[in-house]
Structure formats: C-alpha cells, structure tokens
C-alpha positions as CSV (number, residue, x, y, z in Angstrom):
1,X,41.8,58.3,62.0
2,X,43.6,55.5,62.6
3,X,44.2,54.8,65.9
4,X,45.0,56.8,69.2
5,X,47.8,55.6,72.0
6,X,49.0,57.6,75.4
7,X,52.4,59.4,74.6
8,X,53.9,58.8,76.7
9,X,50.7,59.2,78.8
10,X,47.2,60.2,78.7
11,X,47.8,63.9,79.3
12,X,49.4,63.8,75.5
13,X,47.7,61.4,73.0
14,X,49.4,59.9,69.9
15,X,46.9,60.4,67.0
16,X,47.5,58.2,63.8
17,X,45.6,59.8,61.0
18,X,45.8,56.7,57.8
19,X,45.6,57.9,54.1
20,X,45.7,56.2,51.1
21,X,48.5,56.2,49.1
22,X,46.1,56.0,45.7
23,X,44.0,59.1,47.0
24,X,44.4,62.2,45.3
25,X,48.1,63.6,46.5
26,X,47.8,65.9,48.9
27,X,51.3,67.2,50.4
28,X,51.7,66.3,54.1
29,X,52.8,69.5,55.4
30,X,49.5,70.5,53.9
31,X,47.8,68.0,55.5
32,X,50.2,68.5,59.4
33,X,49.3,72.2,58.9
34,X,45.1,71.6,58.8
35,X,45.3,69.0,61.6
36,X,47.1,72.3,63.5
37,X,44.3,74.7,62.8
38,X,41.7,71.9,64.2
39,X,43.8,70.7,66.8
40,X,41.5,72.9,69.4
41,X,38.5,72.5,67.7
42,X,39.3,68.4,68.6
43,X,40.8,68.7,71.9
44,X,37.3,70.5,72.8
45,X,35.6,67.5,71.4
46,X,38.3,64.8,73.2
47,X,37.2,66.4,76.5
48,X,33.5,66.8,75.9
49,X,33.3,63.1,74.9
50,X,35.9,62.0,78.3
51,X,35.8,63.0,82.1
52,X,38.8,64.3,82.7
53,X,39.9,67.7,84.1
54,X,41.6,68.9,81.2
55,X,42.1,67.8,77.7
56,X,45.3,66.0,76.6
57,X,47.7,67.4,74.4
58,X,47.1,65.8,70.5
59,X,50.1,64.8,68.6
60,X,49.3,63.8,65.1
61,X,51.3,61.4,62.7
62,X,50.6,60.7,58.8
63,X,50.1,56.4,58.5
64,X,50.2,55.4,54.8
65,X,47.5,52.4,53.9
66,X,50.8,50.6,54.2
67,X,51.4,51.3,57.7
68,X,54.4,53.1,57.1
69,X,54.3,56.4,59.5
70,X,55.5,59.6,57.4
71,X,57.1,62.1,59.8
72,X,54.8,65.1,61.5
C-alpha cells in the first residue's frame, strides 16, 4: 500500500496501492479485479483495527514507483 486519504471523507477512503514498474507485468484490470474480491475481506479488517460504527467504503487506485496514478 501506498498511502490512504478520506474521499472525499472518512466514510469513503482513497487507497493508493504502489507497484513497481520493473516487477513482473501483471495487467491492472487483473490487479483492480483482486483488490474487488478482497475489498470485504479488508473493510472487515479497517473496522476491526478503527472505532467507528461502520466501515468506510475503499476506493483503490494503481501508483507506479513513479508516482504516476494508472486509472481504477
């Protein structure tokens, strides 16, 4: 991960998720459609590790080692 900010506020989160662009290429709608599948499996982990009364809403974007943001 790379880094998480409120979007637009804490109720949905903006998750950066950095790769390297010299790792083995892996396509990013592979990549958009696993962080999908485990997007419950980490909002359950969000909540456990916050106090809050529900979990916010993940919303994940690509950030190559360059910093550049590939689109979700």
């Amino acid at each position: 991960m790379h880094d998480v900010d409120p979007a637009p506020n804490a109720a949905r989160l903006l998750v950066r998720v950095g790769f390297s662009a010299g790792a083995e290429p892996v396509g990013v709608a592979d990549v958009m459609t696993r962080l999908g599948q485990a997007s419950g499996f980490l909002r359950r982990e969000v909540a456990a590790a916050i106090t809050r009364k529900r979990a916010p809403e993940l919303m994940f974007v690509l950030v190559a080692s360059d910093g550049g943001e590939e689109p979700r």
